[in-house]
Biotite code that builds the C-alpha atoms (Angstrom):
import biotite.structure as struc

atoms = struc.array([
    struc.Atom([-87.299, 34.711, -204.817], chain_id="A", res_id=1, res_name="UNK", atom_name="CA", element="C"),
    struc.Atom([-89.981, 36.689, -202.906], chain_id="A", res_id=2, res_name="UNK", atom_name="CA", element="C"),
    struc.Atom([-92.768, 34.672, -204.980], chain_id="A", res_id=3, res_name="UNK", atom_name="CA", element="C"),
    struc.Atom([-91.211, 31.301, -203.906], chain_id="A", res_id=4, res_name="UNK", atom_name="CA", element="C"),
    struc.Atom([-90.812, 32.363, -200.281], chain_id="A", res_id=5, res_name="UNK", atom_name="CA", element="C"),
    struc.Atom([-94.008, 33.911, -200.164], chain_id="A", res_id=6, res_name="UNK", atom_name="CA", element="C"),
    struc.Atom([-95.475, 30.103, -201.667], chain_id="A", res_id=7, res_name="UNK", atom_name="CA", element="C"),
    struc.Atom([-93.107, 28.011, -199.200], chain_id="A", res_id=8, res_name="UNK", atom_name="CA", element="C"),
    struc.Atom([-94.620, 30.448, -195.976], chain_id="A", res_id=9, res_name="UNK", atom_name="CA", element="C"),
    struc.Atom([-98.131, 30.425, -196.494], chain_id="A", res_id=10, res_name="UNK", atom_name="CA", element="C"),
    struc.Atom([-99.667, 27.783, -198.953], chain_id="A", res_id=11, res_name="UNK", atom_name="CA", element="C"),
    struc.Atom([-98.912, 24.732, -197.090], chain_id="A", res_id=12, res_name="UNK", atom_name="CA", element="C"),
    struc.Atom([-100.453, 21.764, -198.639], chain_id="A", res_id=13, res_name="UNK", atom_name="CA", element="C"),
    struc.Atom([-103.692, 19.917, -197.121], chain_id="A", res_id=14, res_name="UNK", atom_name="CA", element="C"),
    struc.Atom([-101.519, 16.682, -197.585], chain_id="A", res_id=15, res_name="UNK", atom_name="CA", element="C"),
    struc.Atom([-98.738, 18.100, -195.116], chain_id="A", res_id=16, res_name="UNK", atom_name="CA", element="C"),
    struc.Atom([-100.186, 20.809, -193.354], chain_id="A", res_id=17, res_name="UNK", atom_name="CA", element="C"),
    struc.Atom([-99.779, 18.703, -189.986], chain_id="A", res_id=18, res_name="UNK", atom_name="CA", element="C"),
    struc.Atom([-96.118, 17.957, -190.232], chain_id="A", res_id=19, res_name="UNK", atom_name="CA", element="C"),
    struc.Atom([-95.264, 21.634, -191.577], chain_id="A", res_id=20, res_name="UNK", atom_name="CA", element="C"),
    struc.Atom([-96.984, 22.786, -188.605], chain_id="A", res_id=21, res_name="UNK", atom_name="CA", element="C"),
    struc.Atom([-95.017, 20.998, -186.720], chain_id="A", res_id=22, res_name="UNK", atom_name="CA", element="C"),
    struc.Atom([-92.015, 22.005, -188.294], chain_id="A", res_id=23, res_name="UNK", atom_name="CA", element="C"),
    struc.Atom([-92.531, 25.539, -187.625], chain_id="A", res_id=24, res_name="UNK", atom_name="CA", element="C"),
    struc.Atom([-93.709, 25.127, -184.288], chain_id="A", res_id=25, res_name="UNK", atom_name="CA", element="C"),
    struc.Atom([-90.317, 23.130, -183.579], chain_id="A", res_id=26, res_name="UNK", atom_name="CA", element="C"),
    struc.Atom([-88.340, 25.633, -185.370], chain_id="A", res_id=27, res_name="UNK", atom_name="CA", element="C"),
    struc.Atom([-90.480, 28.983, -183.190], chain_id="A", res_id=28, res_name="UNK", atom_name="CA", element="C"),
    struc.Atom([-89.523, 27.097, -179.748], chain_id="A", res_id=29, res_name="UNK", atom_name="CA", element="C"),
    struc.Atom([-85.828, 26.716, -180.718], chain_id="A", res_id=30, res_name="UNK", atom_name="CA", element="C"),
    struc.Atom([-85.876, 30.675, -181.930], chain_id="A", res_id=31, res_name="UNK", atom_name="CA", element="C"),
    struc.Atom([-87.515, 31.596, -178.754], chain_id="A", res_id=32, res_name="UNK", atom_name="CA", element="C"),
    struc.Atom([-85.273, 29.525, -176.721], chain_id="A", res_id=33, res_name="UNK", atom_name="CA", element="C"),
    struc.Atom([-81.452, 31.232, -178.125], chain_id="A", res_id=34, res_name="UNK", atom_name="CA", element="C"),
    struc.Atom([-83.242, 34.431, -177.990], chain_id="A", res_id=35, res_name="UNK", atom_name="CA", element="C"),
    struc.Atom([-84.588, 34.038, -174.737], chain_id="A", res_id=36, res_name="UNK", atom_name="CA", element="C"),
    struc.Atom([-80.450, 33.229, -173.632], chain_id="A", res_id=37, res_name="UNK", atom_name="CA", element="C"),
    struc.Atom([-79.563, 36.205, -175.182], chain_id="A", res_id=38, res_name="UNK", atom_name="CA", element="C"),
    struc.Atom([-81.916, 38.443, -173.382], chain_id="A", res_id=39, res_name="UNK", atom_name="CA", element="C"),
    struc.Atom([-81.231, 36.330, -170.054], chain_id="A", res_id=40, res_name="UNK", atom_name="CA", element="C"),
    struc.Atom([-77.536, 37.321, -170.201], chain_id="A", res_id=41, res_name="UNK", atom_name="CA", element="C"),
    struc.Atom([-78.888, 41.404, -171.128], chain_id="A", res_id=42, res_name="UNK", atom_name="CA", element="C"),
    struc.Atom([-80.965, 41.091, -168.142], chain_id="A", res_id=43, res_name="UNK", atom_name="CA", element="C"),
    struc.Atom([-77.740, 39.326, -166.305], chain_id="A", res_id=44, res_name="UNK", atom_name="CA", element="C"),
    struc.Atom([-75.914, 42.749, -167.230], chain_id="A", res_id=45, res_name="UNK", atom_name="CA", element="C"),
    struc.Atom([-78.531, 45.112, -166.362], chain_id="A", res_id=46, res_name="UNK", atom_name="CA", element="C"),
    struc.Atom([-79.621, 46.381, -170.147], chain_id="A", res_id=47, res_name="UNK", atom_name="CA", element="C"),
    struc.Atom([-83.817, 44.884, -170.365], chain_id="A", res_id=48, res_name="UNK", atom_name="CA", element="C"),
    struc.Atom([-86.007, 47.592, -169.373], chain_id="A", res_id=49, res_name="UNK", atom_name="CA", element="C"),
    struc.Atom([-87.850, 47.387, -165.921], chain_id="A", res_id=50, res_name="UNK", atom_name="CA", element="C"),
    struc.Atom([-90.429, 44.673, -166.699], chain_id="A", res_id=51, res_name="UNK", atom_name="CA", element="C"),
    struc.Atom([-89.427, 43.585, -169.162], chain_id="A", res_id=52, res_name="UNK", atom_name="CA", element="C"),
    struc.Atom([-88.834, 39.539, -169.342], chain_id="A", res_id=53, res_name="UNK", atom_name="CA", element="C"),
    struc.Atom([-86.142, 37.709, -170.716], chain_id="A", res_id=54, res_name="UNK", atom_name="CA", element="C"),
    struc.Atom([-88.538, 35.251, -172.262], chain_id="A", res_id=55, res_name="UNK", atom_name="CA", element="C"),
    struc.Atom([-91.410, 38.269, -173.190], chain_id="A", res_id=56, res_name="UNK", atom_name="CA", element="C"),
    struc.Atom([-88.414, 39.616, -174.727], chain_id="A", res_id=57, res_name="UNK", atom_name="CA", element="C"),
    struc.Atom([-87.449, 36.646, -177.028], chain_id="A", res_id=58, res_name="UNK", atom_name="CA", element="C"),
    struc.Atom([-91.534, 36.113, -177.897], chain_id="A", res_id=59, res_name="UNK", atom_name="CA", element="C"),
    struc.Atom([-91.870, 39.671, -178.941], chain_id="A", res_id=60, res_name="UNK", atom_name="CA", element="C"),
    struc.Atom([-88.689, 39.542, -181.052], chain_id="A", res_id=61, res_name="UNK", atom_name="CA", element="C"),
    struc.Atom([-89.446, 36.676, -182.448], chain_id="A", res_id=62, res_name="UNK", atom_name="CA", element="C"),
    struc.Atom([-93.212, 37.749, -183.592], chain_id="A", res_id=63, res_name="UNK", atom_name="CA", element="C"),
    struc.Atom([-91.416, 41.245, -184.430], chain_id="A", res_id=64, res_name="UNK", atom_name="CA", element="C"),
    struc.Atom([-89.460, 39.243, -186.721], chain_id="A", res_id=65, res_name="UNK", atom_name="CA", element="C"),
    struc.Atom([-91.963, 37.007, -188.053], chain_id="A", res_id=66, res_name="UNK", atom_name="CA", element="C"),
    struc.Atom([-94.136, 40.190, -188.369], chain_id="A", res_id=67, res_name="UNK", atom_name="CA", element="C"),
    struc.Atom([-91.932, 42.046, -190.540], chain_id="A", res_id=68, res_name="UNK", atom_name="CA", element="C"),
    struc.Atom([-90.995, 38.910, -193.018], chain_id="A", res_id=69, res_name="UNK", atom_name="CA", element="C"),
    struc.Atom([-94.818, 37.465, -193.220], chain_id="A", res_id=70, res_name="UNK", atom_name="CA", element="C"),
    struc.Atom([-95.583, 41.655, -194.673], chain_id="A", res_id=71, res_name="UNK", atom_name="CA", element="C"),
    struc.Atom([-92.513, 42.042, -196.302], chain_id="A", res_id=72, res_name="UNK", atom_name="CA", element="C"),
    struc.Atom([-93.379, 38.530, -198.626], chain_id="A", res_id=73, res_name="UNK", atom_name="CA", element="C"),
    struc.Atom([-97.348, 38.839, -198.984], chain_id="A", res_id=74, res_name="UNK", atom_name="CA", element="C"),
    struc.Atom([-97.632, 42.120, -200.120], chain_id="A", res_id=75, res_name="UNK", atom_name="CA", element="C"),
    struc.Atom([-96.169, 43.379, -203.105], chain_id="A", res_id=76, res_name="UNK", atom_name="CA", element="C"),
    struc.Atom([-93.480, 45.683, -202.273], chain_id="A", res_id=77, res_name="UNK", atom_name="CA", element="C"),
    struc.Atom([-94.750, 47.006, -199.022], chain_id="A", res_id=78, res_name="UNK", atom_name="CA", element="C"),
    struc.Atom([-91.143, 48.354, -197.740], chain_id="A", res_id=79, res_name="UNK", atom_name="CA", element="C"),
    struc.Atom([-87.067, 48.773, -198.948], chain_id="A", res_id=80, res_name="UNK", atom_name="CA", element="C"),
    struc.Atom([-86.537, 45.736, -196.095], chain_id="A", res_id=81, res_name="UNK", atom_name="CA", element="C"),
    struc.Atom([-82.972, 46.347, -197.073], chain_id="A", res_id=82, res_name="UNK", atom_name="CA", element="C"),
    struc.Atom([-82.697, 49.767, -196.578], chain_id="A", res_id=83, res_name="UNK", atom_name="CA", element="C"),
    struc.Atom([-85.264, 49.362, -193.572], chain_id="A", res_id=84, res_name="UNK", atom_name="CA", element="C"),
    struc.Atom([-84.719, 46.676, -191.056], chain_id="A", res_id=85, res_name="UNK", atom_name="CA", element="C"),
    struc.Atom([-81.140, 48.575, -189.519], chain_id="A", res_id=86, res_name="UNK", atom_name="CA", element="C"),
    struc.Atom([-83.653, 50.895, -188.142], chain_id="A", res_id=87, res_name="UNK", atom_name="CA", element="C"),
    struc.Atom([-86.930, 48.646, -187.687], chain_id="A", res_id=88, res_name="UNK", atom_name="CA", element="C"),
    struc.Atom([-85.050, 46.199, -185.580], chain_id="A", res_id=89, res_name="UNK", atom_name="CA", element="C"),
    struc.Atom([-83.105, 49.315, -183.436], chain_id="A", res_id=90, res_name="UNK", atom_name="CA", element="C"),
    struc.Atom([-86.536, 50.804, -182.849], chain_id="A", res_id=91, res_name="UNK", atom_name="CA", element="C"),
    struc.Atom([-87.852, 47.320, -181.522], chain_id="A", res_id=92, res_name="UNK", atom_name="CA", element="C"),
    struc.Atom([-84.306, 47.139, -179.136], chain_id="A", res_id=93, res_name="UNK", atom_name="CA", element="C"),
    struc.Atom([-85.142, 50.634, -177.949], chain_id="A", res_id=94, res_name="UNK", atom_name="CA", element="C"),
    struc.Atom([-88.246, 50.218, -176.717], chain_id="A", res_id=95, res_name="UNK", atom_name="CA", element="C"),
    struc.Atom([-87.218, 47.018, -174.355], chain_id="A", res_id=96, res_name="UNK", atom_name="CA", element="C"),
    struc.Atom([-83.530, 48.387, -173.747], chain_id="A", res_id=97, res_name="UNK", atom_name="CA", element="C"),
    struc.Atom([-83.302, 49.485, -169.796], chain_id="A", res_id=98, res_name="UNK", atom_name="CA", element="C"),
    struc.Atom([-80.668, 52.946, -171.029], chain_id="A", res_id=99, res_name="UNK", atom_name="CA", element="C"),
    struc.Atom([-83.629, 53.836, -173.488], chain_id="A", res_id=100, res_name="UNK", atom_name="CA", element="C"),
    struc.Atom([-86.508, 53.299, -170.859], chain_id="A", res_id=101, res_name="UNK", atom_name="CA", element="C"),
    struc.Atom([-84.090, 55.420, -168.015], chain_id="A", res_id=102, res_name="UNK", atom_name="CA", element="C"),
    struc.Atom([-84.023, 58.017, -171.147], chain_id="A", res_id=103, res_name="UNK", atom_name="CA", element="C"),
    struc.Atom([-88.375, 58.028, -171.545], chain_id="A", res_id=104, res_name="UNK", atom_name="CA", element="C"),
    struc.Atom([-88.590, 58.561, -167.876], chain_id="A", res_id=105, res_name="UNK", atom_name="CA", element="C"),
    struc.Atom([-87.333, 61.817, -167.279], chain_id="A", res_id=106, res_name="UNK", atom_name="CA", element="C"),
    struc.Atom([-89.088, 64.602, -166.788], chain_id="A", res_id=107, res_name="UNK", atom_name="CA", element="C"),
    struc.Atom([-89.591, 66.921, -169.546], chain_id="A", res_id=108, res_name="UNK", atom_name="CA", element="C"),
    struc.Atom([-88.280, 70.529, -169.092], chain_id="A", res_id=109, res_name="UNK", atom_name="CA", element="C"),
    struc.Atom([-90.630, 73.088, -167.737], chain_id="A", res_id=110, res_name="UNK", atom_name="CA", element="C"),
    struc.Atom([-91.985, 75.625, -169.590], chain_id="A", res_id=111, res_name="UNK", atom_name="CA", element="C"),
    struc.Atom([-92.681, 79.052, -169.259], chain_id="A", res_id=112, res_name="UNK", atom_name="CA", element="C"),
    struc.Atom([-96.054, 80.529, -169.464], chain_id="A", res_id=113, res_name="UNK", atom_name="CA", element="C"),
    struc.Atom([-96.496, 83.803, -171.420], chain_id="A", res_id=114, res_name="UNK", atom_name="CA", element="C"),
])
């Protein structure tokens, strides 16, 4: 399965390299879009980090995503994606989530010097 996916994903034909491109493009704008709802209503209720965008949200998900599958299929068993992506995709949500960013922010304990 990981050969044929690998095949379908990257060796588009000369012949229909225009209308896959297309095809992908179509289906990136849709992905983007229903992401970029998502992180609209997250911003709605306060949880996207300060600066951070509902729609520079979605993009980096989405090439997070895309990221992650395009190494996962054209290497040869780079990473356990099963065992993997709970914690890939929670490290990519902590780094844009506002309670993580609130978290980063404060101050680190003083120490004593000897």
């Amino acid at each position: 399965m990981q050969r044929v996916s690998t095949i379908m994903q990257f060796r588009c034909e000369q012949a229909t390299a225009k209308s896959c491109g297309i095809n992908q493009a179509e289906k990136r704008a849709a992905a983007v879009e229903k992401f970029t709802r998502a992180f609209k209503r997250a911003a709605k209720a306060g949880q996207l980090a300060p600066g951070v965008t509902p729609h520079g949200a979605a993009v980096s998900l989405h090439a997070y995503m895309c990221g992650l599958f395009s190494d996962y299929l054209r290497y040869d068993k780079p990473f356990a994606i099963d065992k993997l992506a709970p914690e890939l995709v929670e490290n990519f949500f902590r780094g844009i989530s506002r309670l993580e960013a609130k978290k980063a922010r404060r101050p680190a304990p003083a120490r004593k010097r000897a």
